[in-house]
C-alpha positions as protocol buffer text, in pm:
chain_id: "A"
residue {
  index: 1
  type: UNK
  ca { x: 0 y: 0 z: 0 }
}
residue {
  index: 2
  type: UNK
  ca { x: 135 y: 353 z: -68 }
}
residue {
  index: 3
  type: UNK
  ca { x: 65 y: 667 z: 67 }
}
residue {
  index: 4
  type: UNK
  ca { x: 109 y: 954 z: -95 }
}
residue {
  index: 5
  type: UNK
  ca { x: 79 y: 1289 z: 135 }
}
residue {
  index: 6
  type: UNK
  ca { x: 60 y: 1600 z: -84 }
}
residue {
  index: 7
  type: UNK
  ca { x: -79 y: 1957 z: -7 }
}
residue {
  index: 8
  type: UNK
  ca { x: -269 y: 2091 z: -375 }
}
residue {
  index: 9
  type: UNK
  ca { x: -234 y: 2456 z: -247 }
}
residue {
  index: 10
  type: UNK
  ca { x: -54 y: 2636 z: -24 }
}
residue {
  index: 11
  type: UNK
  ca { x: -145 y: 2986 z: 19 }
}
residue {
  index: 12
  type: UNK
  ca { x: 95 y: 3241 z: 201 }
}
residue {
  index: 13
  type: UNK
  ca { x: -160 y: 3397 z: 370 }
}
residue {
  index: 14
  type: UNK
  ca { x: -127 y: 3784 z: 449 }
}
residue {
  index: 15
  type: UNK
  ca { x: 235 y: 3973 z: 275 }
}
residue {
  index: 16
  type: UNK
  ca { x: 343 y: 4115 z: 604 }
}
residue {
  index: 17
  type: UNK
  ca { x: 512 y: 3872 z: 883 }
}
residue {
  index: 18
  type: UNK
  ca { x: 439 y: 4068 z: 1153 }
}
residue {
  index: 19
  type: UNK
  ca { x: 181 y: 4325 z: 1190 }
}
residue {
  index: 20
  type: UNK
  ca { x: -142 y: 4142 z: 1162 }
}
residue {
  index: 21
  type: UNK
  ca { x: -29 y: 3860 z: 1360 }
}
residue {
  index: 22
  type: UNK
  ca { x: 162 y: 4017 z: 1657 }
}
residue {
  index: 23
  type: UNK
  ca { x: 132 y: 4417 z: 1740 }
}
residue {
  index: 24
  type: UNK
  ca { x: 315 y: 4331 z: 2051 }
}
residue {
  index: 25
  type: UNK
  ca { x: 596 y: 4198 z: 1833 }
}
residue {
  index: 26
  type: UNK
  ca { x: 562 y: 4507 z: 1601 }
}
residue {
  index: 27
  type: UNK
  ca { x: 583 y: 4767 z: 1909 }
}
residue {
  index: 28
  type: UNK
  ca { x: 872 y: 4555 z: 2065 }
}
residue {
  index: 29
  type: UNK
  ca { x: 1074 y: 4569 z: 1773 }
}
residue {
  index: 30
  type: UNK
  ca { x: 975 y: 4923 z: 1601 }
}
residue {
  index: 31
  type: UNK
  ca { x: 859 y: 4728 z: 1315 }
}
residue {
  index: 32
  type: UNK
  ca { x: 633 y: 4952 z: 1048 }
}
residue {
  index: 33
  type: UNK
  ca { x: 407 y: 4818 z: 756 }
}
residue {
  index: 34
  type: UNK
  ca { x: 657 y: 4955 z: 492 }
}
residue {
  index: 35
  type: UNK
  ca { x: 973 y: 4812 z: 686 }
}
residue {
  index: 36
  type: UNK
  ca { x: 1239 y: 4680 z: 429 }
}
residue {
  index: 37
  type: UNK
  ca { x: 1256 y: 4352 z: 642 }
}
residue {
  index: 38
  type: UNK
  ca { x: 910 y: 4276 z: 525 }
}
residue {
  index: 39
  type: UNK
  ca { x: 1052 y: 4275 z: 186 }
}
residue {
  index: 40
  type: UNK
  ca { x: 1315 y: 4030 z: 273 }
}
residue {
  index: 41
  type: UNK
  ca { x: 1125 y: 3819 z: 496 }
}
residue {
  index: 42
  type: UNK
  ca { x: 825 y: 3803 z: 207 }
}
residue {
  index: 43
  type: UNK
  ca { x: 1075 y: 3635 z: -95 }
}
residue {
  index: 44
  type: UNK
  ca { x: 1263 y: 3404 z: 221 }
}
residue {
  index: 45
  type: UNK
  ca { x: 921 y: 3255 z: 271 }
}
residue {
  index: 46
  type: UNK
  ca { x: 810 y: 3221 z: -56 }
}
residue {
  index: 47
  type: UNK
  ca { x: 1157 y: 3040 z: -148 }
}
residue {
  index: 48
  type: UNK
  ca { x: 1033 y: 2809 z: 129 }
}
residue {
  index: 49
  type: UNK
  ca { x: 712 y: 2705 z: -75 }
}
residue {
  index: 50
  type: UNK
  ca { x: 932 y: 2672 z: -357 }
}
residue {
  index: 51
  type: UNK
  ca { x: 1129 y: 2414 z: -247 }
}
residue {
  index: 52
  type: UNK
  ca { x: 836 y: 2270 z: -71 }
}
residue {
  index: 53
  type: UNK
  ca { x: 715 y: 2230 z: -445 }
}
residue {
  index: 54
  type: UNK
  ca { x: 1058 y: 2121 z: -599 }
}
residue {
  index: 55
  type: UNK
  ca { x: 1053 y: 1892 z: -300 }
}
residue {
  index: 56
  type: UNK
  ca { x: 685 y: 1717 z: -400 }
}
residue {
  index: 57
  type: UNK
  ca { x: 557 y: 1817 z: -125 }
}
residue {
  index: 58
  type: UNK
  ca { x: 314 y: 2095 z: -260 }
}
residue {
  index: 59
  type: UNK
  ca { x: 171 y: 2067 z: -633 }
}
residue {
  index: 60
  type: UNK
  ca { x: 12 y: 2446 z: -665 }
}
residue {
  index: 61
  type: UNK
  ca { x: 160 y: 2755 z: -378 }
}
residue {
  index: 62
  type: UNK
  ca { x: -52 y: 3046 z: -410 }
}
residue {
  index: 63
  type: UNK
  ca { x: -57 y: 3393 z: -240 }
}
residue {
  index: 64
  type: UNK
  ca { x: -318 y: 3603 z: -59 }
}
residue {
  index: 65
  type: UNK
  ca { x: -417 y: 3963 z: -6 }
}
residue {
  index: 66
  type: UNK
  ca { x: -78 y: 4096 z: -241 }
}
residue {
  index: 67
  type: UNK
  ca { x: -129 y: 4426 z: -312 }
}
residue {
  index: 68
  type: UNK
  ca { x: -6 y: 4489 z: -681 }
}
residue {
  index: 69
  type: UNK
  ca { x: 328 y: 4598 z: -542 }
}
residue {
  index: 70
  type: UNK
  ca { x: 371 y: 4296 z: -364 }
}
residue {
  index: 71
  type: UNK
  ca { x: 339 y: 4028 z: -611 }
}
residue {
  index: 72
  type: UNK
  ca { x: 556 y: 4246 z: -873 }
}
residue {
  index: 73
  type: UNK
  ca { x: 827 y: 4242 z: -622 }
}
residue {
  index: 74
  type: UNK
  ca { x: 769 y: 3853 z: -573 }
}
residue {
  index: 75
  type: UNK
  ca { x: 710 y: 3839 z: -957 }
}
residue {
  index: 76
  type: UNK
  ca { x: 1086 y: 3977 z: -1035 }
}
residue {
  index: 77
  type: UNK
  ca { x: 1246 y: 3783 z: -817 }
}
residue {
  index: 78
  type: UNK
  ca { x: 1065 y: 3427 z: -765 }
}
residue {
  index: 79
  type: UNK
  ca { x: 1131 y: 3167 z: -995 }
}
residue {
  index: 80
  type: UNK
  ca { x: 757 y: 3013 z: -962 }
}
residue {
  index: 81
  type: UNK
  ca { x: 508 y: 3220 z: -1005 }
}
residue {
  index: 82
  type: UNK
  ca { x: 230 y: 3189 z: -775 }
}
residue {
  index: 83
  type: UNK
  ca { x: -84 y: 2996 z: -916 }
}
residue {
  index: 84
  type: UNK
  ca { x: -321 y: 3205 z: -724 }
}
residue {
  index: 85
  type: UNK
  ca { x: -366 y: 3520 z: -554 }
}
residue {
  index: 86
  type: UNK
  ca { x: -660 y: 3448 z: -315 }
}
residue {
  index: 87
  type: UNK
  ca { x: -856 y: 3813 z: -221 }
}
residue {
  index: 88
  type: UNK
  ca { x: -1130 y: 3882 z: 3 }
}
residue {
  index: 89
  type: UNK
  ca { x: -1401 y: 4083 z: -148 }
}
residue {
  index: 90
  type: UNK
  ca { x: -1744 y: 4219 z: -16 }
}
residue {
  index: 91
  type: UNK
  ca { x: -1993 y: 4274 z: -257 }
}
């Protein structure tokens, strides 16, 4: 019997690390929305679901709530695009 154990999509959830998850974290640390380290932190994660991919592990990896600036900074320097960008809308 085999058993395969695959993810389909995995969605990076929200393009900042810090703010929406931890204000404590932000206050401790001085941390702003437009910090530079948000930058870097954003393409180290998504190199993670990369090789998550490369690995098997993950067929599709996806984004959520970019803002048009983020996923053309991801887009110049990723080398897989992602298959989604998930957005919450309100009609």
């Amino acid at each position: 019997v085999c058993v395969c154990v695959c993810v389909h999509l995995y969605v990076y959830l929200y393009p900042c690390p810090c703010v929406r998850i931890c204000w404590m974290c932000v206050k401790r640390q001085g941390w702003k929305v437009t910090d530079e380290r948000n930058s870097a932190i954003r393409l180290e994660s998504w190199r993670a679901l990369e090789d998550a991919q490369a690995a098997g592990l993950v067929r599709a990896i996806g984004v959520s709530n970019f803002t048009v600036p983020h996923l053309r900074e991801l887009l110049a320097a990723c080398r897989v695009p992602p298959a989604v960008n998930q957005v919450e809308l309100h009609p």
